[in-house]
C-alpha positions in Angstrom: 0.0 0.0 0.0 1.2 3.4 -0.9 2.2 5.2 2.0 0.6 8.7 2.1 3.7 11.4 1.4 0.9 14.7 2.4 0.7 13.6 5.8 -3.3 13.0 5.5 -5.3 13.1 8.6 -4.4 9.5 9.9 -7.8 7.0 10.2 -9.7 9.0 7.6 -11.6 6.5 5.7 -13.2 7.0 2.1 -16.4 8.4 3.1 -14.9 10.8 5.6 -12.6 12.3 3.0 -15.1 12.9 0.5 -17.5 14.1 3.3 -14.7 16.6 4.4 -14.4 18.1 0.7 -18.0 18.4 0.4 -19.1 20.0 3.4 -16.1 22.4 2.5 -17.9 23.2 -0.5 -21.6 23.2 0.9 -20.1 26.0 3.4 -18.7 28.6 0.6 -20.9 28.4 -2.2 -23.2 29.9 0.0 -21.4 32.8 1.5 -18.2 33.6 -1.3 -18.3 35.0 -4.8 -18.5 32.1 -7.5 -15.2 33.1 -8.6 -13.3 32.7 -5.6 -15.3 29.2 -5.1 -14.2 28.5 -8.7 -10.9 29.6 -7.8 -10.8 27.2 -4.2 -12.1 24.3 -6.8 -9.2 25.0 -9.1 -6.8 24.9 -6.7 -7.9 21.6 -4.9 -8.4 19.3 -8.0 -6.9 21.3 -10.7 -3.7 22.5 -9.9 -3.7 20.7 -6.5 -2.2 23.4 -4.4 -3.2 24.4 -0.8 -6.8 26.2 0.0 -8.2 28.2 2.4 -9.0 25.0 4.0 -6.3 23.2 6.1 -8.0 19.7 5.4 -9.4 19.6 2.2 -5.9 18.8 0.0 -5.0 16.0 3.0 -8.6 14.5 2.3 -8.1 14.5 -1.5 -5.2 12.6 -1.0 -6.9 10.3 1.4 -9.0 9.3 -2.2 -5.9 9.4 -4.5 -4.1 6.8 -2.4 -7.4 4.3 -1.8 -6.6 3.8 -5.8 -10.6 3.5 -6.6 -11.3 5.4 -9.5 -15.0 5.3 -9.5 -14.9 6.6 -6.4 -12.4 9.6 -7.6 -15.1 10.3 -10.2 -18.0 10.0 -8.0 -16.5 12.6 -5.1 -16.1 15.1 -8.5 -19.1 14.9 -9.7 -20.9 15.3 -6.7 -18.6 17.9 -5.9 -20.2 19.9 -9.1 -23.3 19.6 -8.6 -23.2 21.1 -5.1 -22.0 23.7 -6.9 -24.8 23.7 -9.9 -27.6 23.0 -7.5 -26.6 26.2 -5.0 -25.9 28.2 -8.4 -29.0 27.6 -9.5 -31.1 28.5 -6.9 -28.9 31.7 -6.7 -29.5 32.1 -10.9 -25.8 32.7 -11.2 -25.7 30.6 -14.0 -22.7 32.2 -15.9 -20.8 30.3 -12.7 -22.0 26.9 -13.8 -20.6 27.6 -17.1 -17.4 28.7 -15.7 -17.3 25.6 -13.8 -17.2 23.7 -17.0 -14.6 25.4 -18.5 -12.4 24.6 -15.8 -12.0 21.5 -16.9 -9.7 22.4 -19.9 -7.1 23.3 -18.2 -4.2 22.6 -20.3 -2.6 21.6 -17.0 -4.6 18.6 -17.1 -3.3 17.2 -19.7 0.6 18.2 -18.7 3.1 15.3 -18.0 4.7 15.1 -14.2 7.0 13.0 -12.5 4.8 12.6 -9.4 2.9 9.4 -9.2 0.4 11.3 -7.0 -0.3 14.2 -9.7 -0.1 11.6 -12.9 -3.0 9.7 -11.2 -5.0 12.8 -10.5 -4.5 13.7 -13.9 -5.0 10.4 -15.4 -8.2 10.4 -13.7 -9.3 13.7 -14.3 -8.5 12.9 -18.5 -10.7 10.0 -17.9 -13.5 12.2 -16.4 -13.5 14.3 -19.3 -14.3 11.5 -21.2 -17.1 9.9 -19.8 -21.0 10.6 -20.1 -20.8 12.2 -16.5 -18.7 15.1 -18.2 -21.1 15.1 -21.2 -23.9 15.2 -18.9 -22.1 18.2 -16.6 -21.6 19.9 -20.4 -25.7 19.9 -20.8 -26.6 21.0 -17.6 -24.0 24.4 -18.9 -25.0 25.1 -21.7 -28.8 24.8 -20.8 -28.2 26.7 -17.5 -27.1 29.4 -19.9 -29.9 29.3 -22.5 -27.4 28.4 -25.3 -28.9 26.2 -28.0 -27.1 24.0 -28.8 -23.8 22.0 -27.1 -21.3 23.3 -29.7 -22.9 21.8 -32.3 -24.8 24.2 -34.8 -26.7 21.3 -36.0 -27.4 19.6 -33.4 -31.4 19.1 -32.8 -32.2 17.2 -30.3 -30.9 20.2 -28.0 -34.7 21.7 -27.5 -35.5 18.4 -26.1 -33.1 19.0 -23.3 -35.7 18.2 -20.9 -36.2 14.9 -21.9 -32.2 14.1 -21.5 -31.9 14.9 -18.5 -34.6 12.6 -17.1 -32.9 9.8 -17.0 -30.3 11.5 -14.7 -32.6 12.0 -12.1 -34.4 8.9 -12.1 -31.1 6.7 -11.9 -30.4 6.2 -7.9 -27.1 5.5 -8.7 -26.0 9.2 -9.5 -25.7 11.7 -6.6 -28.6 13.3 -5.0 -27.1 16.1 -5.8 -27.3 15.7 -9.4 -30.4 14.3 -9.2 -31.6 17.0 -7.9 -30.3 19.9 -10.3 -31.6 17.4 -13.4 -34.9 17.3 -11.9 -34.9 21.2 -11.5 -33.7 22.3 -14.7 -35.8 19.5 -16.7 -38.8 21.6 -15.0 -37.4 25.0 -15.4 -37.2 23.9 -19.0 -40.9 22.1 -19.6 -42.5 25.2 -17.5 -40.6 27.9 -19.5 -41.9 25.7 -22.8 -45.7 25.6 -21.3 -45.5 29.5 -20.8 -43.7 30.1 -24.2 -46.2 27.8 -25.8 -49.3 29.9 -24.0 -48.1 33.2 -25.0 -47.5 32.2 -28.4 -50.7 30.6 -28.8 -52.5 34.2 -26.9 -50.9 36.7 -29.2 -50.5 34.8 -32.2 -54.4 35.0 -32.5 -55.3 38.2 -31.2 -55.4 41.2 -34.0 -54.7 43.6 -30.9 -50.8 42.4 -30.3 -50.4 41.6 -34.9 -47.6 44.3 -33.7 -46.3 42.6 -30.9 -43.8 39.3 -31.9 -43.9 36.3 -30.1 -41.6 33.8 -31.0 -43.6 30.3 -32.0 -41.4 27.5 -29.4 -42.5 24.5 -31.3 -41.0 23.4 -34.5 -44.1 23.0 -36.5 -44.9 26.1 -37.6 -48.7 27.6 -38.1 -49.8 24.2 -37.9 -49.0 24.4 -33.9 -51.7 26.7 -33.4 -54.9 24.1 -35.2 -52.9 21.2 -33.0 -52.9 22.8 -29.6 -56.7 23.3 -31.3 -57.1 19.9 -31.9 -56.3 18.4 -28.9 -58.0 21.1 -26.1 -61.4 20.7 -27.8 -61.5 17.2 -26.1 -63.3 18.7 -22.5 -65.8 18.1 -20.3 -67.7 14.9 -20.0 -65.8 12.4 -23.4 -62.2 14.3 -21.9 -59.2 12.3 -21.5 -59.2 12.7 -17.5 -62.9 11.6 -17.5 -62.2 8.6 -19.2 -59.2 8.0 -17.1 -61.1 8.2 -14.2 -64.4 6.2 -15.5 -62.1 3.4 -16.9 -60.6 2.8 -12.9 -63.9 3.3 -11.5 -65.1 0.0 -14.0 -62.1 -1.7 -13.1 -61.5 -1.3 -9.4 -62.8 -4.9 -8.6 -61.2 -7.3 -11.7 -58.6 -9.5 -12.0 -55.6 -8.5 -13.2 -56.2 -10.5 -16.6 -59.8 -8.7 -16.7 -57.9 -5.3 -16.4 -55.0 -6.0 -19.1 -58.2 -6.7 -21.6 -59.7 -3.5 -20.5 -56.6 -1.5 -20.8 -56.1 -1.6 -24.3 -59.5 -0.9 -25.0 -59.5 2.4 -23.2 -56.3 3.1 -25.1 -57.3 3.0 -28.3 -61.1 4.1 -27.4 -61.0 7.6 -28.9 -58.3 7.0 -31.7 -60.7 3.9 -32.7 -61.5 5.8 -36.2 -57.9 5.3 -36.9 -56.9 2.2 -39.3 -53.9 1.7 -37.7 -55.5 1.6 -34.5 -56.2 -2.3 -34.7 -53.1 -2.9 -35.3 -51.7 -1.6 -32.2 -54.1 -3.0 -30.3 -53.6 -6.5 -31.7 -50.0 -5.8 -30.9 -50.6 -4.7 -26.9 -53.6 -7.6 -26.6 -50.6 -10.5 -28.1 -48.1 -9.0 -25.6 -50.1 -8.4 -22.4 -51.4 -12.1 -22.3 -48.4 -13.4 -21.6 -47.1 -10.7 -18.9 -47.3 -11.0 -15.4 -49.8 -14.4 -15.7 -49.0 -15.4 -12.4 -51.3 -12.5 -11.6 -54.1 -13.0 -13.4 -56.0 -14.2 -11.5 -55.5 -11.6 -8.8 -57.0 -8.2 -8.3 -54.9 -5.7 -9.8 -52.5 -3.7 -8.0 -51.1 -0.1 -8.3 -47.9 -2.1 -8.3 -49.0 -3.6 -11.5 -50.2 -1.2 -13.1 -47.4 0.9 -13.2 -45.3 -2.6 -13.9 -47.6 -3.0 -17.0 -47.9 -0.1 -17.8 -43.9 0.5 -18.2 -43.9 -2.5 -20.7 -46.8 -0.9 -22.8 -43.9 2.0 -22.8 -41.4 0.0 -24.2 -43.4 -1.9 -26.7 -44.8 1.3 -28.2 -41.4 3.2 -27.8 -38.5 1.0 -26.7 -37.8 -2.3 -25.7 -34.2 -2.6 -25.5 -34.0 1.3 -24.4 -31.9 2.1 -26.7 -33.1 1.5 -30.5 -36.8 2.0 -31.3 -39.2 -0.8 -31.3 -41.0 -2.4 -34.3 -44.3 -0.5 -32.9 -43.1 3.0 -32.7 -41.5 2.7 -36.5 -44.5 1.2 -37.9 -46.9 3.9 -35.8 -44.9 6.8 -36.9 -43.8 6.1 -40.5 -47.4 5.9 -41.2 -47.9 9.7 -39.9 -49.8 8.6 -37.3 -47.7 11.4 -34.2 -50.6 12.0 -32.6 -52.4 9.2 -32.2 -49.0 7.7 -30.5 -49.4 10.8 -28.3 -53.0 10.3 -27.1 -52.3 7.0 -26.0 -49.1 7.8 -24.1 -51.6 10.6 -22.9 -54.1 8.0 -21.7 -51.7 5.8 -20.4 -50.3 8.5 -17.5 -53.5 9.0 -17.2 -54.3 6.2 -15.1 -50.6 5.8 -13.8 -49.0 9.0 -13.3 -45.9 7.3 -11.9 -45.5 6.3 -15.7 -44.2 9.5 -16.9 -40.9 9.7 -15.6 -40.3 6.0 -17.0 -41.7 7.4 -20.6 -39.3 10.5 -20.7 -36.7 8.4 -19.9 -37.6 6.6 -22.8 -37.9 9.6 -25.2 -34.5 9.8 -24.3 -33.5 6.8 -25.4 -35.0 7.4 -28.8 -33.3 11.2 -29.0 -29.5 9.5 -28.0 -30.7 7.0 -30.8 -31.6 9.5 -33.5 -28.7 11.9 -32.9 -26.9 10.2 -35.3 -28.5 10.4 -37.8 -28.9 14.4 -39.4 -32.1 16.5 -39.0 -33.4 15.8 -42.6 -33.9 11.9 -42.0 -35.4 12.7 -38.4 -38.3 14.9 -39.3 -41.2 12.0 -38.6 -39.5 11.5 -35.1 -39.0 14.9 -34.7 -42.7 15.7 -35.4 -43.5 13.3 -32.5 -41.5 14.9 -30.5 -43.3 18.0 -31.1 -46.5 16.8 -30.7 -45.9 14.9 -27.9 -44.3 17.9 -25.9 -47.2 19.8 -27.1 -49.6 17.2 -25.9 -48.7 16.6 -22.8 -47.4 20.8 -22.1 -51.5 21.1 -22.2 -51.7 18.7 -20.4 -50.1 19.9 -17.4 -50.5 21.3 -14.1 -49.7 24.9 -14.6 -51.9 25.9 -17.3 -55.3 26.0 -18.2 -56.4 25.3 -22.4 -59.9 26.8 -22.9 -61.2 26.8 -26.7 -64.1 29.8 -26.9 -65.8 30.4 -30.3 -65.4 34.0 -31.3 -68.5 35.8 -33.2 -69.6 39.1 -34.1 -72.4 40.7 -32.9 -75.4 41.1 -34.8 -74.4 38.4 -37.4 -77.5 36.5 -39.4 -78.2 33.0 -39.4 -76.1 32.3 -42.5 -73.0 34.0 -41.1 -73.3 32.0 -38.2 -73.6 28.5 -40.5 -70.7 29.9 -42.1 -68.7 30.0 -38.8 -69.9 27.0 -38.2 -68.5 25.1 -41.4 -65.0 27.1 -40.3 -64.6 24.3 -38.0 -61.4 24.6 -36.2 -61.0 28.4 -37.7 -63.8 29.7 -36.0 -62.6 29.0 -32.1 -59.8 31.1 -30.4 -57.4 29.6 -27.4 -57.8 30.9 -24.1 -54.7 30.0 -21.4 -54.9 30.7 -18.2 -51.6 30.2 -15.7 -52.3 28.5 -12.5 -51.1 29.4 -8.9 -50.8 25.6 -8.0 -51.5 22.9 -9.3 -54.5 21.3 -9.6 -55.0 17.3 -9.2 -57.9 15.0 -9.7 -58.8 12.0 -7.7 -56.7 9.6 -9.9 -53.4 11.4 -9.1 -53.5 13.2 -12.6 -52.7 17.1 -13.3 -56.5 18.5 -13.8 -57.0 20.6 -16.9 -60.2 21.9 -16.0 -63.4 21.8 -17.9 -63.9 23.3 -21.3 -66.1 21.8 -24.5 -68.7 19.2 -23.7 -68.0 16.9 -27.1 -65.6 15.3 -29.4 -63.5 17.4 -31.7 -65.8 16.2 -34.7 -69.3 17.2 -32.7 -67.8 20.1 -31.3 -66.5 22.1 -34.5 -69.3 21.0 -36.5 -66.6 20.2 -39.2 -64.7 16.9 -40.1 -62.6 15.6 -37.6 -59.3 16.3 -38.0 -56.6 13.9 -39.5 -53.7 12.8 -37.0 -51.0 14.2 -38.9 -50.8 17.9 -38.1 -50.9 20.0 -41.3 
């Protein structure tokens, strides 16, 4: 064993190094400057010179010498995101950025004749390579609004959101991280709702035709008939009512009677749809042979969200990583939305499903990265519509679709508006103070339109590909 030539704090295990470091940090990120916290982080596993702190350099040697490089890695990461996480709540996020760039140091890659400093720099190299650097890069360069991660071309940057769920949801990353992932992925959705709410508020209204708004989706005017499309469904025949009928019916079957039922309530309101038997013979095929031990049980809330993750990965991914033979076939066929009701319907009656589906969507963004923009634009419509979808769906927002009339206007005007179908309504949002939950656990949309989009415009019903 390597004897320790800094004089560390005799007896100091692992965990009480790494402890020492980062209640060291947890003290001055919340009283210094970012720069001179930058500055102490530099000097500790940068240059490794002597702090302000007597025991933090001893401690970091205390790791070097235990020769466990995961470990190493772990105590920096965490390290950084006590930094991101205090940051952030502080909005210094110019710091966070800085944080990054620390990291190319040309120091780092400098050769030395001290076994202690070539491990440290080994290690650190190493770092920089990994997804845990990649993943500190995205937190940056989001934290700072930039667009893209030095890549002009790169698309799936606006999904953001979606990447960084599966950072929060893996236990095995520090709660620390965890925790900024989780924060910024809702800073992100909830500045999309409000983006998507003002655009949809001024983008109608002849009074602001002066007044720009910036459209936050990527599919142009048609965004406006979409968001449309999918609030008309209110009131009684909504999505949440259903949700909540469907459990009612099912609170005392087996859990074979339920898997029947399930798919049925899927693909009740997309029924019209020719591919919808298809999918449905697909879900029907799969679900008899899952979980049979229980089927002759009452369902459970366990189950349900068991099952309800594999309907996930049969319509989106089943190795989590390359897209399943379902989610090709649904979407080469143009069918984004009706993918998107279902996953709707399906958080719908197990709202501990969603952070299992994002994680999914990021599966299918890291697969489709490699591929360029013009042979993603069917995926990238789904990703649209399925941010869209579920943005109105939300718990901060309220979707109200109001037809707009003149005054005074004759009985063949008003059959005129009438045959405008979807032209002839205007979108109301309204933001929320909290949010609002019904008695299934689901984010409550409030009430709106009584009928189906079909009934309710008086028009034909719309076709699932947005136009």
């Amino acid at each position: 064993m390597e004897s320790n030539e800094y004089g560390a704090r005799p007896g100091l295990s692992l965990a009480q190094a790494q402890q020492v470091i980062y209640d060291f940090l947890l003290e001055i990120v919340k009283i210094w400057h970012p720069q001179d916290v930058l500055e102490e982080f530099r000097h500790l596993f940068i240059h490794h010179t002597d702090s302000v702190s007597s025991q933090t350099l001893p401690a970091l040697h205390v790791i070097l010498f235990a020769n466990n490089e995961p470990e190493f890695r772990n105590t920096v990461k965490r390290c950084c995101y006590i930094l991101v996480n205090n940051w952030e709540v502080a909005r210094q996020f110019d710091a966070i950025q800085d944080l990054v760039d620390l990291f190319s140091d040309p120091l780092i890659q400098r050769r030395t004749l001290s076994p202690t400093l070539k491990r440290l720099r080994h290690w650190l190299t190493r770092f920089l390579e990994s997804e845990d650097f990649e993943e500190l890069r995205l937190f940056a360069a989001r934290y700072t609004e930039e667009r893209t991660l030095n890549r002009p071309d790169d698309w799936t940057a606006r999904y953001t959101p979606y990447l960084l769920v599966p950072q929060y949801v893996n236990e095995d990353n520090p709660i620390e991280q965890r925790q900024a992932a989780r924060a910024l992925s809702r800073r992100l959705k909830d500045k999309f709702k409000f983006d998507l709410a003002m655009y949809t508020a001024y983008s109608q209204s002849s009074q602001h035709r002066d007044r720009s708004v910036e459209n936050p989706t990527a599919l142009g005017d048609s965004a406006l008939r979409l968001v449309k499309a999918i609030v008309a469904r209110r009131g009684e025949f909504s999505y949440k009512n259903l949700a909540r009928l469907f459990l009612e019916q099912i609170k005392e079957s087996t859990y074979a009677d339920f898997k029947q039922s399930l798919t049925r309530y899927l693909l009740y309101t997309v029924s019209g749809n020719p591919i919808s038997k298809h999918i449905q013979e697909q879900l029907d095929a799969r679900l008899a042979t899952l979980y049979t031990e229980s089927d002759f049980e009452p369902w459970t809330p366990s189950l349900v969200l068991r099952t309800s993750n594999r309907i996930v990965d049969y319509l989106m991914t089943e190795d989590q990583e390359q897209p399943s033979p379902l989610f090709s076939m649904v979407l080469s066929q143009g069918n984004a939305l009706t993918l998107a009701i279902i996953l709707l319907k399906l958080v719908l009656v197990s709202r501990q499903t969603l952070p299992y589906m994002e994680a999914r969507i990021a599966s299918l963004i890291r697969y489709y990265e490699q591929f360029p923009r013009s042979e993603c634009q069917w995926v990238i419509n789904f990703l649209e519509v399925f941010q869209i979808t579920f943005a109105i769906y939300g718990d901060n927002t309220e979707y109200n679709l109001v037809k707009v009339t003149q005054r005074n206007q004759g009985t063949e005007a008003l059959f005129l508006a009438e045959r405008q179908g979807l032209d002839a309504f205007r979108i109301f949002s309204q933001r929320l103070n909290r949010a609002q939950f019904d008695g299934a656990g689901t984010p409550d949309g409030g009430a709106g339109q009584d009928k189906r989009i079909d009934d309710t415009m008086g028009g034909a019903p719309l076709s699932d590909q947005p136009p």
